[in-house]
N, C-alpha and C positions, 0 to 999 in steps of 0.2 A: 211340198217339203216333207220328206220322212224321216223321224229316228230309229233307226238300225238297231242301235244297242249302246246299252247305258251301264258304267261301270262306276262304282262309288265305294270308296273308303273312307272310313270315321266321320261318315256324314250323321248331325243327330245320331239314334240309336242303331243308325246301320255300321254293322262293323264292315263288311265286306260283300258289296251284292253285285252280279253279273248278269243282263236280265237282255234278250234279244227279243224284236218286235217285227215279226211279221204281214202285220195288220194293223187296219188302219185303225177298229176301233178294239183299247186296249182296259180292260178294268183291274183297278187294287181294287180289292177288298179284303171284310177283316174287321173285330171287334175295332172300337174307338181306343186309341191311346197305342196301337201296335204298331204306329209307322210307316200308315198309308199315304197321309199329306206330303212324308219326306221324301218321297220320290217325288214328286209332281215336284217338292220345290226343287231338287236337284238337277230336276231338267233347266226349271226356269233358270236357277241360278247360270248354269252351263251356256245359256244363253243371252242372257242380261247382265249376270253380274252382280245381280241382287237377287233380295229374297222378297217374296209375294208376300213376306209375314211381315215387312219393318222391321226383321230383325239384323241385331250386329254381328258383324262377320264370326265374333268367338263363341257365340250363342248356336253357331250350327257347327260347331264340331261336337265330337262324341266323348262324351265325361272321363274329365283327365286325358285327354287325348290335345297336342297343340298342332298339327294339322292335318291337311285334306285334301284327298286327291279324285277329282271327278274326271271322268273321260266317255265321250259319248262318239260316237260315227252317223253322219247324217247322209242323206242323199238329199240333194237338191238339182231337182230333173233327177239328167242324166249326169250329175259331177258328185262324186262322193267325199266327203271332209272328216277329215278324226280332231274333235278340239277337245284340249285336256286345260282345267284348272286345279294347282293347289297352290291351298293357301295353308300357313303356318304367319306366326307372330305381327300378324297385321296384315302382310303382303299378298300380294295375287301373282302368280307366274304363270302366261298366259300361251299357249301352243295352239296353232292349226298346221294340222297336217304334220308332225312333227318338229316344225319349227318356232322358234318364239314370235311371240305377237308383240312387239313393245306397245304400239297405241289401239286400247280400247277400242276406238272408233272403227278401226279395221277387225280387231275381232267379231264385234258385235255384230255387224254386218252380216255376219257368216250363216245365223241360226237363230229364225223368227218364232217366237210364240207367244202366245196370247191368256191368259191366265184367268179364271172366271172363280173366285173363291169367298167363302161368307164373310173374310179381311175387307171386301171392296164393297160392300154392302153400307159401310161405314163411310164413304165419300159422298153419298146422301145429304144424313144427319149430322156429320162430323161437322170440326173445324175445317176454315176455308184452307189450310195448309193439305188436310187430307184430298181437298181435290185438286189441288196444285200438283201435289204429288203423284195424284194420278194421269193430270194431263201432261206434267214434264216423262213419264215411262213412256208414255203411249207418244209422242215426239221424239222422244228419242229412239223407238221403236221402227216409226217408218222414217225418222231421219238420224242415223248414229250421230252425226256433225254435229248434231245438235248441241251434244254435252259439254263442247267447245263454248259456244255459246253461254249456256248455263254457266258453266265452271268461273269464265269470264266476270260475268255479272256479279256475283256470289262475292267473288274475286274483290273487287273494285267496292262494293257497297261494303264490305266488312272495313277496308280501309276509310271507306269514308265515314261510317261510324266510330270506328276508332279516333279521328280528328274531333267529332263533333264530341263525344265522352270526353276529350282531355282539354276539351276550349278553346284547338289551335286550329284556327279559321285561317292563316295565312293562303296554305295550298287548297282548301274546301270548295273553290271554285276553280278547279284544274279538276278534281275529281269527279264533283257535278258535273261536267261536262260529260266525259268518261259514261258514270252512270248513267246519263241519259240516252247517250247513244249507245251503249250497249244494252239498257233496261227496252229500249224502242225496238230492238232488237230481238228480245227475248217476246215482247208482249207480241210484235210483229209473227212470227212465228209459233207461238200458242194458237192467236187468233185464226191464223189460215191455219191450220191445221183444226181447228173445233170448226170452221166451216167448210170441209170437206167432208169432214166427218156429218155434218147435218145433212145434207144430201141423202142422205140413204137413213140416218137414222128414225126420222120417223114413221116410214114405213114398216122399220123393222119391229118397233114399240108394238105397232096398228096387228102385226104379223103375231107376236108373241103373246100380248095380251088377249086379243078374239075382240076387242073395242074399236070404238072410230074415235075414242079421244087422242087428242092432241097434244104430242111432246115435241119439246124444244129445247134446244140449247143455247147458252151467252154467257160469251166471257165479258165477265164485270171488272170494268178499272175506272177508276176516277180519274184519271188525268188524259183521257182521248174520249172524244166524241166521232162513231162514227167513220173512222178512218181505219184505212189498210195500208195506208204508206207509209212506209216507215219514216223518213225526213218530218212528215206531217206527226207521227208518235212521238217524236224526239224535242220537236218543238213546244207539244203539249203537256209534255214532260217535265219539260225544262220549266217552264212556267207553272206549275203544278209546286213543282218543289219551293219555286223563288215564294208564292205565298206560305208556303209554308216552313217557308225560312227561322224566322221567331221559334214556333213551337218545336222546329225540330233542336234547336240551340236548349230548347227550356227542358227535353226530355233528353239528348245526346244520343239522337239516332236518330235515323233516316224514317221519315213515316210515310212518304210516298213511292210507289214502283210496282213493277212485279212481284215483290214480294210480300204485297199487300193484296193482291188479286185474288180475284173469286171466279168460280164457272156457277151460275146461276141455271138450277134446272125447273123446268118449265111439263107444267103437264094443264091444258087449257086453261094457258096464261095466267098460271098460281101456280107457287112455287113449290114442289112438291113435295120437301124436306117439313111444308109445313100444314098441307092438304093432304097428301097422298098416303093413302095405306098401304101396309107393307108389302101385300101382294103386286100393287101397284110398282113401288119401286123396287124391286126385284126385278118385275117386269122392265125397269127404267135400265136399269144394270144390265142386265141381259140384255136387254137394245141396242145399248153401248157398245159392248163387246162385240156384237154380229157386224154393229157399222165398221168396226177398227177392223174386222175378221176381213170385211168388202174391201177396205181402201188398204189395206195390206198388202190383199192378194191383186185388186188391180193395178196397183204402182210398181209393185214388180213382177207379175205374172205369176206369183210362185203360194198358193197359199200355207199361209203358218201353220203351223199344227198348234193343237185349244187343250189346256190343262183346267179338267171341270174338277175342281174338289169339294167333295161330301155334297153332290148335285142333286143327289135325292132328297135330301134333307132340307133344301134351300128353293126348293122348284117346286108347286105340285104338279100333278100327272099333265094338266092341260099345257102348260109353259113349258114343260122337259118334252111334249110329241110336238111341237112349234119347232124347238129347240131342235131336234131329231130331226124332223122335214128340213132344217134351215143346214143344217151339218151333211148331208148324203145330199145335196143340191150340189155341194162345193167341193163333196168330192176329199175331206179333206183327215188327218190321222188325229184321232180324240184320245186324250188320257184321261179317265174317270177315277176316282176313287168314292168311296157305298161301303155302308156296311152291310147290306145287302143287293149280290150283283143278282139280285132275280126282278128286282125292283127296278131297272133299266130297261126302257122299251125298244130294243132293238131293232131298225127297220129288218124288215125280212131281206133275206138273201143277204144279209152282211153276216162275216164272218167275225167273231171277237176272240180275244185270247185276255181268261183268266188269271191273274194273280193273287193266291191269297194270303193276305201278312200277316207274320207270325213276330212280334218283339224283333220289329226290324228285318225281318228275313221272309223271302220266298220260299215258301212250303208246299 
């Protein structure tokens, strides 16, 4: 998959940028605070629909400005696509190929990328929501349907905390039901998705680090043991909550589900959020990313193109020439942003195209 060219109005501090890509591997650079990250997020946005920062849709327009008009042209193979979003006063209006896209799920579909930034360094150490968050992107990444799913759950639990806050148990088991079969649903689908992803990813750790220790991944839930079927999550479920019936009536929310779930990561069977040095989990992160980079590109033939932001900063030399060897295997279109592009070790014989950012603009 290639992006063509990228065009962006009242994004952040960009007023107006028109930028074509020829190659595969592409560098911002540029003092810190000039506007390098908002192109990387501009892409992601253009293809997810979000921002790789957590931030709120008002947060990325450009001061005093109420909307935004992004439009990029992709090649994927041989089939060329032009998707445009703008948003103004909450909304998103959504085009491919000049026509409107009413459901996400078909937009998203269109334009895969994969995002590697000092933000996701925080799903580590974070709260367990930060890695929830990052295993619902990356699901919803190589499966768009997914947010159907999501949406659902979200849907149905917010109801059923609203019953348990106002004391009215009448319909509360009509909605458990609900819950559980759509929470079985979502954890179902997390799961095989973090075990596809284990497949490759320890190799990749073993790759980028220069160690023979041992990383791992596990999705942690309390109410299944063991199981991948979902009838069997449902069940477990269901019974997870029924004990927890009382204390949920005594706080007025649901305390068991999916959205209580953890991804436990693992580096020679200790958790590394609480062993591992930073160098270590960087390395854990960048693991991650090359696994999702693998089972991207073999589920649909087509590999993503990787948005690395401030890479030099966050890698030292030995993980960024891993990192390099791992990226010209695959063949695949890199966005970097450095406040030093001499600092990037470019495999020989690739060809890159500089940008350098000035207060939001190409100079």
């Amino acid at each position: 998959m290639l992006l063509k060219k990228l065009t962006i109005n009242k994004f952040r501090n960009i007023e107006r940028s028109v930028v074509e890509f020829d190659r595969k591997f592409n560098i911002f650079y540029g003092q810190n605070g000039q506007g390098k990250t908002n192109f990387l997020e501009s892409i992601f946005f253009l293809a997810t629909l979000k921002s790789f920062r957590n931030s709120k849709q008002k947060e990325m327009l450009k001061w005093n400005e109420n909307s935004c008009l992004l439009n990029c042209t992709i090649h994927d193979g041989n089939i060329g696509h032009e998707l445009s979003v703008l948003f103004e006063n909450n909304t998103k209006q959504l085009k491919i190929d000049d026509k409107s896209a009413s459901r996400i799920i078909d937009y998203c579909k269109t334009f895969t990328v994969v995002a590697f930034c000092p933000e996701e360094l925080i799903m580590i150490n974070g709260a367990p929501d930060q890695r929830r968050r990052y295993l619902d992107r990356a699901v919803f990444s190589s499966q768009p349907e997914y947010l159907k799913t999501y949406h659902d759950y979200y849907r149905i639990l917010k109801q059923r905390n609203h019953l348990l806050k106002q004391r009215s148990y009448i319909d509360l088991d009509a909605w458990t039901e609900q819950l559980a079969k759509s929470g079985a649903k979502l954890i179902f689908e997390r799961s095989n998705y973090l075990a596809k992803l284990s497949e490759g990813f320890a190799s990749f750790y073993k790759n980028i680090s220069g160690s023979d220790e041992e990383a791992g991944l596990c999705y942690h839930n309390s109410s299944y043991r063991d199981s991948f079927a979902q009838n069997e999550i449902q069940a477990q479920l269901l019974g997870e909550i029924a004990l927890s019936c009382r204390i949920e009536k005594e706080r007025g929310t649901t305390v068991v589900g999916p959205h209580r779930d953890d991804i436990e990561f693992y580096l020679n069977k200790r958790l590394i959020r609480e062993h591992g040095s930073q160098g270590q989990q960087k390395s854990f992160v960048m693991a991650l990313k090359m696994a999702e980079i693998d089972y991207l590109g073999n589920m649909s033939g087509n590999v993503p193109v990787l948005l690395l932001d401030d890479m030099t900063a966050e890698l030292d030399s030995s993980r960024i020439d891993h990192l390099m060897n791992f990226l010209v295997q695959r063949d695949m279109q890199v966005f970097i942003t450095t406040t030093d592009k001499d600092s990037v070790p470019l495999p020989k014989g690739r060809e890159c195209s500089t940008f350098l950012v000035e207060n939001g603009r190409i100079v």
